[in-house]
C-alpha positions in Angstrom: 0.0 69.7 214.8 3.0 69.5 212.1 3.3 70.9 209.1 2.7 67.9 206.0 5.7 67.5 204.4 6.8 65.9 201.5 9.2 62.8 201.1 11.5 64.7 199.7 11.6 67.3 202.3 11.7 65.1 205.1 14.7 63.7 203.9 16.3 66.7 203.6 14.6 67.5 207.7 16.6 64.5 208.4 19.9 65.4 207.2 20.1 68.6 208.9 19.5 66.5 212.6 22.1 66.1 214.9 22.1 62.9 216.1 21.7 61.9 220.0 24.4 60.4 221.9 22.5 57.0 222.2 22.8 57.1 218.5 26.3 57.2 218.7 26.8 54.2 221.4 24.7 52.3 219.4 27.1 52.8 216.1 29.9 52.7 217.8 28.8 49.2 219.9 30.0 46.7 218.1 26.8 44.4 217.3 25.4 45.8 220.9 28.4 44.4 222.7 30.4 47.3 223.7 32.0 46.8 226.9 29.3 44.8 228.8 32.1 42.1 229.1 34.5 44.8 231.1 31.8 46.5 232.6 30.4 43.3 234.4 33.8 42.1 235.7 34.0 45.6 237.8 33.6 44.4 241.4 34.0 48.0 242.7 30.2 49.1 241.8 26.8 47.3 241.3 26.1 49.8 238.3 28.1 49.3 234.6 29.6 52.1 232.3 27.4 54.4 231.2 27.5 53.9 227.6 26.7 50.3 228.2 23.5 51.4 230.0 21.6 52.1 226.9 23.5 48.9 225.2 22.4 46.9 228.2 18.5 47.7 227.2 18.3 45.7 223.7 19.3 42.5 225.9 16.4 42.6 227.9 17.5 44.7 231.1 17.2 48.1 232.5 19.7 49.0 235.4 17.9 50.1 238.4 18.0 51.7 242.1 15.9 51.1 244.9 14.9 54.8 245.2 13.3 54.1 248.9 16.7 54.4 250.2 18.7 56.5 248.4 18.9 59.3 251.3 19.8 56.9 254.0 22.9 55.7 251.5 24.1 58.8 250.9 23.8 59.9 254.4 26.3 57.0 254.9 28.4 58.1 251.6 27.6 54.4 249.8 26.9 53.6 246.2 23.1 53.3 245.3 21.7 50.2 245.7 22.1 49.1 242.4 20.2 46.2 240.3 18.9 44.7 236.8 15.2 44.2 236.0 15.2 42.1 233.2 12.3 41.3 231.1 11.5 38.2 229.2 10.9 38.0 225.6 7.3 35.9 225.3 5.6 36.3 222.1 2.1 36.1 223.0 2.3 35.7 226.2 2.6 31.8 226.3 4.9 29.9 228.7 5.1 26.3 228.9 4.7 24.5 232.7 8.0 23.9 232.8 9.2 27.2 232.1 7.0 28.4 234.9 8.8 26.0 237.2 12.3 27.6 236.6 10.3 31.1 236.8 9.7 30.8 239.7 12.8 29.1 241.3 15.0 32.1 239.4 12.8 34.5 241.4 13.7 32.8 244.4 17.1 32.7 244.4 18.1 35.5 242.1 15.1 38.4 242.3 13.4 40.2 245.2 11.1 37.4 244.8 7.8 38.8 243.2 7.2 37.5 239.8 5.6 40.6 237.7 3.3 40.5 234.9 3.9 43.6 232.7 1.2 45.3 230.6 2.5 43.6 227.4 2.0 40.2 228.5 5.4 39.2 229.3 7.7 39.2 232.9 10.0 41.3 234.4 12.1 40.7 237.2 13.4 43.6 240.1 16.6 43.3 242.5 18.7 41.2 239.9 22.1 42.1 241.5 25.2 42.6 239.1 26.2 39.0 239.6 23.4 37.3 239.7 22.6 38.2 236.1 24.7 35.7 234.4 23.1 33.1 236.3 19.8 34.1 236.2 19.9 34.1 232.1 21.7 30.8 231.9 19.3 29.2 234.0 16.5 30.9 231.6 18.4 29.4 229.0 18.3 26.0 230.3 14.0 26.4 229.3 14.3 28.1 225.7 13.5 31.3 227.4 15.8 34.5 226.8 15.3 38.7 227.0 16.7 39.4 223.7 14.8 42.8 222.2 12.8 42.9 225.5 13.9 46.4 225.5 16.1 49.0 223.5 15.2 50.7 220.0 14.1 47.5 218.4 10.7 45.6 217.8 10.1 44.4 221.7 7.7 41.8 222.8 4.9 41.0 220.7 1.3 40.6 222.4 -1.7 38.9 220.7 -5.4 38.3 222.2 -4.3 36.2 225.1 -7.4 34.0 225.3 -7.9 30.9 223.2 -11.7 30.8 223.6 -11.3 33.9 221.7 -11.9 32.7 218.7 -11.4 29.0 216.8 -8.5 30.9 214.7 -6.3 31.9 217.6 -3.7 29.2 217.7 -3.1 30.6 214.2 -3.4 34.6 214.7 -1.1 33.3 217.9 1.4 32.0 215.7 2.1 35.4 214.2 3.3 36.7 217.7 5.9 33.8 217.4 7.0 34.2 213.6 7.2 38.6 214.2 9.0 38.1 217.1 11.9 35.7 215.2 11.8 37.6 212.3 12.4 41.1 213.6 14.9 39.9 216.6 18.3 41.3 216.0 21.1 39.2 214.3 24.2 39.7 216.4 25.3 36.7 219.0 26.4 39.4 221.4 23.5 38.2 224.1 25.2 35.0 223.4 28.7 35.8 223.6 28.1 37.8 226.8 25.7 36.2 229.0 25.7 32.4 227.9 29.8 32.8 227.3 29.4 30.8 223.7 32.4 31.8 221.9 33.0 34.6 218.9 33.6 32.5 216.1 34.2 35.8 213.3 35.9 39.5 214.2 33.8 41.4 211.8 30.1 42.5 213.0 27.0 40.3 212.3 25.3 42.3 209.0 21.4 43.2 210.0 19.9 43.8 207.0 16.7 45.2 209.3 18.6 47.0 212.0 21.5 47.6 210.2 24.4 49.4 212.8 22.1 52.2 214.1 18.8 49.8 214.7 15.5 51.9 215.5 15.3 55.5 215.9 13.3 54.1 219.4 11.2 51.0 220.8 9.0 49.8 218.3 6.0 47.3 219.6 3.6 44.7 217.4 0.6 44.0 218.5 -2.7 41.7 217.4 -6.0 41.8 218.5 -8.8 39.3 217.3 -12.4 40.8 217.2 -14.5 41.6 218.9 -11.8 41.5 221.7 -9.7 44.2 222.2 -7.8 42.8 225.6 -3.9 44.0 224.2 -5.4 47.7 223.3 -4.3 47.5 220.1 -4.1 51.1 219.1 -1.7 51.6 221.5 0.4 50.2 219.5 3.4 51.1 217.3 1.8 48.6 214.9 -2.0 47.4 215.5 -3.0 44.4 213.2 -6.4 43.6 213.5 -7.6 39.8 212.8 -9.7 40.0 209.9 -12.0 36.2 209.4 -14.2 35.8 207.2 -16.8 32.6 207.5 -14.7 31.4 210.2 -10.8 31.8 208.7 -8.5 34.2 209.2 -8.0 35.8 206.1 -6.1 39.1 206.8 -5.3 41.7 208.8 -6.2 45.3 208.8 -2.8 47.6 209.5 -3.2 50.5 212.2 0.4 52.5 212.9 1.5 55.3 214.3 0.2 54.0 218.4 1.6 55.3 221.5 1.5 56.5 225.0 4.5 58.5 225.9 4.4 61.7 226.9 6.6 64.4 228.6 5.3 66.9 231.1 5.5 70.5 230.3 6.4 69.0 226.8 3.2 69.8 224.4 5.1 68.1 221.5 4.8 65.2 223.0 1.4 63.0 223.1 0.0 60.0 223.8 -1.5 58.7 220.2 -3.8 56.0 218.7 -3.3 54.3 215.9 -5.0 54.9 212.2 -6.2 52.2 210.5 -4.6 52.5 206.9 -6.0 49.7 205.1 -6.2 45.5 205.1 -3.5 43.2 203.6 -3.7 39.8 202.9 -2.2 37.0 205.4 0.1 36.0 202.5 1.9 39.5 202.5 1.5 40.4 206.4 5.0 40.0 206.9 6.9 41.4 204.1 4.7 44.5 205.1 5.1 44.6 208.6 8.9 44.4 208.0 8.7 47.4 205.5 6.4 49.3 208.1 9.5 49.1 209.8 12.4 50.4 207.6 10.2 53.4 207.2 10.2 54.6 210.9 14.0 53.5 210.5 14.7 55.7 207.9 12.4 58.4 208.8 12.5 58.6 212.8 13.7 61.2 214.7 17.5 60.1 215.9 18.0 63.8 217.3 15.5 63.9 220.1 14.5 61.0 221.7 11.6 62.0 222.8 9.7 62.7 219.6 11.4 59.8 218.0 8.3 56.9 217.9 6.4 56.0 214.9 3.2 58.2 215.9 5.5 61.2 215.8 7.3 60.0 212.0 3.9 60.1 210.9 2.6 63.2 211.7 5.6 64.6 210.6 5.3 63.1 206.9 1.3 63.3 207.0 -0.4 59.9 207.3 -0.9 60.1 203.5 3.3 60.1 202.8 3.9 57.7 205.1 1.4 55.6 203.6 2.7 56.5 200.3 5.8 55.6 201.5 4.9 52.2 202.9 3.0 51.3 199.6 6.4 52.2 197.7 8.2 49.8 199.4 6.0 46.9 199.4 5.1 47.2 195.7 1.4 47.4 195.8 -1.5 49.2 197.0 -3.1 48.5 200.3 -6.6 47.7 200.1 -9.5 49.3 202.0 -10.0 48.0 205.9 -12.4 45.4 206.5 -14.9 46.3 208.7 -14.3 45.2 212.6 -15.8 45.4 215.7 -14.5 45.6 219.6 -17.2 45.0 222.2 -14.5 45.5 225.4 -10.9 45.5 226.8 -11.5 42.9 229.7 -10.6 39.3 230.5 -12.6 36.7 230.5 -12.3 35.7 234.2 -12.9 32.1 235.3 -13.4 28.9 233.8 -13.7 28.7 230.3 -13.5 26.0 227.8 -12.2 26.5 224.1 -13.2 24.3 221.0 -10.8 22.0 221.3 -12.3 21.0 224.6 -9.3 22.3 226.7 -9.7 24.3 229.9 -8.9 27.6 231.0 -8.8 29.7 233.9 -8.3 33.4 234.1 -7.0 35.0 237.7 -7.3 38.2 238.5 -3.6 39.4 239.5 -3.8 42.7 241.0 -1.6 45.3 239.0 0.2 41.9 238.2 2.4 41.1 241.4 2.4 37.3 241.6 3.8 36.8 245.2 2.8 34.7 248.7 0.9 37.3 250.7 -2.0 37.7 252.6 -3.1 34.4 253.1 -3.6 34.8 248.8 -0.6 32.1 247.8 -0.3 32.9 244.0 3.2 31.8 243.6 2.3 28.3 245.3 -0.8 27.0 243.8 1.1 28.0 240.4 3.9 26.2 241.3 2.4 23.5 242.5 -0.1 23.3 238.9 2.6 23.6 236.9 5.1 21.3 238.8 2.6 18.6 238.1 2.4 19.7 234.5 -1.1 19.8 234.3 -1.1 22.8 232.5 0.7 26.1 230.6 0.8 29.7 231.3 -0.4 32.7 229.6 -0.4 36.1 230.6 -2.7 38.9 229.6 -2.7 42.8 229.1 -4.2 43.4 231.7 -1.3 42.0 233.8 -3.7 38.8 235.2 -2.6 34.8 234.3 -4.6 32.0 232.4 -4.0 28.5 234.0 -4.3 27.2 230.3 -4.1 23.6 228.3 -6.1 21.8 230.6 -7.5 18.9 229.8 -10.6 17.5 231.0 -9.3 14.8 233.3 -7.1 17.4 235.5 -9.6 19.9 235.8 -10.8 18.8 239.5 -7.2 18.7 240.3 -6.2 22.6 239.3 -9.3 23.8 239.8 -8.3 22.6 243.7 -5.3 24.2 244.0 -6.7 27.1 242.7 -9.4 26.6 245.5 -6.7 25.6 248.2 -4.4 28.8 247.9 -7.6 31.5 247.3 -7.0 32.3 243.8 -10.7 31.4 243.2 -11.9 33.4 246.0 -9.9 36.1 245.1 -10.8 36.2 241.6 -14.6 36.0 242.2 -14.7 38.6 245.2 -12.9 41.1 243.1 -15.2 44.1 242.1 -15.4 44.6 238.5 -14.0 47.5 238.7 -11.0 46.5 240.5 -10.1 43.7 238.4 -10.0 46.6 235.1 -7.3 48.4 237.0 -3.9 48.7 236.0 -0.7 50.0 237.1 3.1 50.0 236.3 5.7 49.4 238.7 6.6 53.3 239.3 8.6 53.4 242.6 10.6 52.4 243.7 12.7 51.1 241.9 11.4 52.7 237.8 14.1 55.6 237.5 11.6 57.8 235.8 8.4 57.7 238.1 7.5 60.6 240.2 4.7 58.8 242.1 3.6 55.9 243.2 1.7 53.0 241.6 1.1 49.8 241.9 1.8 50.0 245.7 -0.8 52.5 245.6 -3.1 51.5 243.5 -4.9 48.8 245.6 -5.5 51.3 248.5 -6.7 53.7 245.9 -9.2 51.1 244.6 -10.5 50.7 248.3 -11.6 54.1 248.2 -13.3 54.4 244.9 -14.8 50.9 245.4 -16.5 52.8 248.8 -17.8 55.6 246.5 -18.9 53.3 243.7 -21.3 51.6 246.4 -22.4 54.6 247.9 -23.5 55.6 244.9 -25.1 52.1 243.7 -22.8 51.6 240.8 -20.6 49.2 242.4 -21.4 46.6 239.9 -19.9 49.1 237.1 -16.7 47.9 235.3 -15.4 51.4 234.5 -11.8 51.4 232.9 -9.1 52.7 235.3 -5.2 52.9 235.6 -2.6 54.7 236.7 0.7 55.4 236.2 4.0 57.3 238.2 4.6 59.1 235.6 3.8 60.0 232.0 5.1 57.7 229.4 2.1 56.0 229.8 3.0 52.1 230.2 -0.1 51.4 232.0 -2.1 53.3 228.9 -3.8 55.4 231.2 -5.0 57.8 228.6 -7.2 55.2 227.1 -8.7 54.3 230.5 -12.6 55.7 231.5 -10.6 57.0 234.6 -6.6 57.7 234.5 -4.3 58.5 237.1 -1.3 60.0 236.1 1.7 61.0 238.5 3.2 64.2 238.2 4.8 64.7 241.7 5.3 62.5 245.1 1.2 62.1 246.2 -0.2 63.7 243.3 -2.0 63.4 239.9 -3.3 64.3 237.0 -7.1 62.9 236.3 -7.8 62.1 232.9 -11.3 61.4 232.2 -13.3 59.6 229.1 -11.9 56.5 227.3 -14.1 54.2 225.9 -15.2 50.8 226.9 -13.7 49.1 223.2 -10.2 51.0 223.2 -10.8 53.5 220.8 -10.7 56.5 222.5 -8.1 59.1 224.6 -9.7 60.4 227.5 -9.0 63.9 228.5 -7.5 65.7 231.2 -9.9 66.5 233.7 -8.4 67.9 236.8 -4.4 68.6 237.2 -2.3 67.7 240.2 -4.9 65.6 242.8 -3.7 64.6 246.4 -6.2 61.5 247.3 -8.7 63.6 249.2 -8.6 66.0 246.0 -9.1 62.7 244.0 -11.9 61.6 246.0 -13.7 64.4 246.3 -13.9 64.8 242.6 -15.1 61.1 241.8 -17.6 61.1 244.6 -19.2 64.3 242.9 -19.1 62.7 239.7 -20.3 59.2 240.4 -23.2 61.0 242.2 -24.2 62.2 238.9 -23.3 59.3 236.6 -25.7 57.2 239.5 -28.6 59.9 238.4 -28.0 60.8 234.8 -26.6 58.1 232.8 -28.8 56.2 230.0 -29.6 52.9 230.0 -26.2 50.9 229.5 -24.1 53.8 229.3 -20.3 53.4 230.3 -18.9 56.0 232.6 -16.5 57.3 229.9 -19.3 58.0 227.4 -21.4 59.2 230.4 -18.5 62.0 230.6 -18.0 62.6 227.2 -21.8 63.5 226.7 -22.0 65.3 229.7 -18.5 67.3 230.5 -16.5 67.5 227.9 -19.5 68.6 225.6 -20.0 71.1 227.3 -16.2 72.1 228.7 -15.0 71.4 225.2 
């Protein structure tokens, strides 16, 4: 798609960029401070300065709209509705019970109240107004919890395989979500200074040897996958590392950059990406190399247009074989071949489970991961009321579900009763497979960039399909589907067996023909579906997956053998 270039050249490419304004705010900011300080004290509007927009992003917060009622408010000539998300910063995934507890009081009292589980195992929450924020991060602060790097052009929140019955080694490969997430978290106090009021002790700017004044060229994300489970999709990432154990020790990891799923319609420079596994390093040098992965893509990234400025787009740019040239250069040694690896499936493990340690663990299904009271399903409650009592941790997945974890033997009877008492068990069991492998982002209404619906949607959606997979006899099937409001792809639609991606108010793309393991983009299939349009299609091809797949074939492979062979 690009023309190889040398090293040389693409430093010269990059001197002739202009660079974008956010390159200049982020210069010009002081150590990311800028004037969040001024812009928070301005009673006269829930929004903050413009410039301090893109600053407010690298400390864990996006400033948002609700978009449902942005006619009636301007019929009425009033400001937007204006709030924060903000996103924690949980390496791994792991909270502790009394983190939870505050979780969910903050949600309470600051948040419209629903608790959500992104699709990189950490939390966000909507409807933070302007001055709630303070208080809602100094209350997070009174647990060890905080949203530093949860967004902006730095490393954000690292995921790892969230289950412990994954393998004996996962406390250890889990531990590396902990020590990449300290290591590559910026260096200035401003979070501090600003939202927890400690007090500037120096004038001059904090030095960053990693970010330096001008951090990343754009987000850059980390993730680890333990085989044969590959439940964080870890070529989605800016960074796969891939476990490697050998007669029952982790030994290494093999290295797969260049991940990603952003795309822009009507763009064709932009595209969603998998990783390429470029060889296996040692666990003794994983992090010196990881942090030198990194001063590539910020020396070589695109700061002139943001939208091709990712790592998959540096390296297609240099040519995988300079950027690994590159990479090797800095670390001072050759990478050795990859290891071989194997991913059997994406899904959790749903249920009760027990790891070797003899603890306990219980995956719910959390649909499109919207932990709220509703429906006689009391999610928020029973977790409360488990973690209240401390009888056990929290770990969110990928897939946006939560793992009751830690629990001993002796307090088994009592979760697995709450669970019980508030339907999470009956939820999670009557779930159809394919239902509980869907997910979706948050689109409207309060995402800025989505042009559809999602998560609202999706359950309805799922009705529908669920209706055709029966008709059809395959409703057993656990066929990979998302969707997403628009393209940049947070729900990794383009790796699901069936993706849904929005491209207008009601309608989407379909994109067809992801694999069951993860290591596959699917296709696009059909452009800009209403639902009829949408069901209509998946009823004609379920009728012929039901008749013409092999034994044990996955949908997606089904299509691949038998549409895209032949439609190219």
């Amino acid at each position: 798609m690009y023309q190889k270039l040398t090293v040389y050249s693409w430093k010269q490419t990059l001197k002739n960029m202009n660079e974008s304004s956010t390159e200049r705010i982020k210069k010009g900011s002081l150590g990311l401070r800028g004037t969040l300080k001024e812009s928070m004290l301005d009673e006269h509007t829930g929004a903050i300065r413009e410039d301090d927009q893109a600053l407010v992003k690298f400390h864990g917060m996006y400033l948002q709209d609700d978009r449902d009622r942005r006619e009636e408010r301007a019929a009425k000539k009033l400001d937007r509705l204006y709030s924060f998300m903000i996103r924690l910063r949980l390496p791994g995934g792991f909270m502790t019970a009394e983190q939870w507890e505050m979780l969910h009081h903050i949600a309470g009292e600051h948040t419209t109240g629903t608790i959500k589980i992104t699709t990189r195992q950490t939390i966000q929450l909507h409807g933070v107004l302007k001055n709630h924020v303070k208080p809602t991060l100094k209350a997070f602060n009174s647990v060890h919890l905080d949203s530093i790097a949860a967004c902006g052009d730095v490393n954000r929140n690292v995921i790892a395989t969230a289950h412990p019955n994954a393998s004996p080694v996962h406390e250890e490969v889990f531990g590396y979500a902990t020590k990449f997430s300290l290591l590559f978290k910026p260096k200035t106090r401003a979070f501090y200074e600003i939202w927890l009021d400690e007090e500037k002790l120096v004038e001059t700017t904090e030095e960053d040897p990693l970010y330096q004044d001008r951090y990343l060229p754009r987000k850059f994300k980390i993730g680890i996958a333990i085989p044969p489970y590959n439940d964080i999709d870890v070529f989605a990432n800016d960074l796969g590392l891939i476990a490697i154990i050998e007669n029952g020790e982790l030994v290494g990891f093999n290295l797969a950059p260049g991940g990603g799923m952003g795309a822009t319609h009507g763009n064709p420079d932009t595209y969603p990406r998998l990783g390429t596994v470029l060889g296996y390093v040692d666990k003794a040098d994983i992090e010196d190399v990881v942090y030198k992965i990194i001063t590539v893509q910020r020396d070589f990234g695109n700061r002139s247009d943001r939208k091709l400025a990712r790592l998959k787009y540096t390296m297609d740019r240099m040519g995988v074989d300079v950027f690994k040239e590159e990479v090797e250069k800095r670390i001072g040694f050759s990478l050795q071949p990859a290891r071989p690896f194997h991913f059997k499936d994406r899904s959790d493990d749903y249920g009760w489970k027990q790891n070797h340690k003899g603890n306990w663990y219980y995956t719910a299904f959390i649909e499109n991961g919207r932990v709220l009271d509703e429906n006689n399903l009391f999610l928020k409650t029973a977790f409360l009321e488990i973690t209240k009592a401390r009888k056990a941790n929290i770990r969110f997945t990928c897939n946006q579900n939560l793992i009751v974890s830690d629990v001993t033997e002796e307090d088994k009877p009592f979760v697995h009763q709450i669970l019980d008492k508030y339907g999470v068990i009956a939820h999670t069991a009557n779930a159809s497979n394919a239902r509980k492998q869907s997910v979706a982002c948050v689109a409207l209404n309060t995402c800025p960039l989505a042009l559809a619906e999602s998560q609202r949607y999706m359950p309805h959606l799922m009705t529908r399909i669920e209706s055709l997979m029966d008709k059809h006899g395959i409703g057993e099937e656990s066929i990979v589907i998302r969707m997403t409001g628009c393209p940049n792809g947070c729900a990794r639609p383009y790796m699901a067996e069936i993706g849904f991606i929005g491209i207008s108010y009601g309608h989407y793309n379909l994109m067809l023909g992801g694999d069951v393991e993860g290591m596959r983009l699917n296709k696009l299939y059909k452009e800009n579906l209403d639902e009829e349009a949408i069901v209509s299609e998946l009823d004609d091809l379920f009728g012929k997956y039901a008749t013409g797949r092999m034994a044990g074939e996955p949908f997606g492979d089904f299509i691949v053998r038998t549409i895209f062979s032949v439609t190219g």
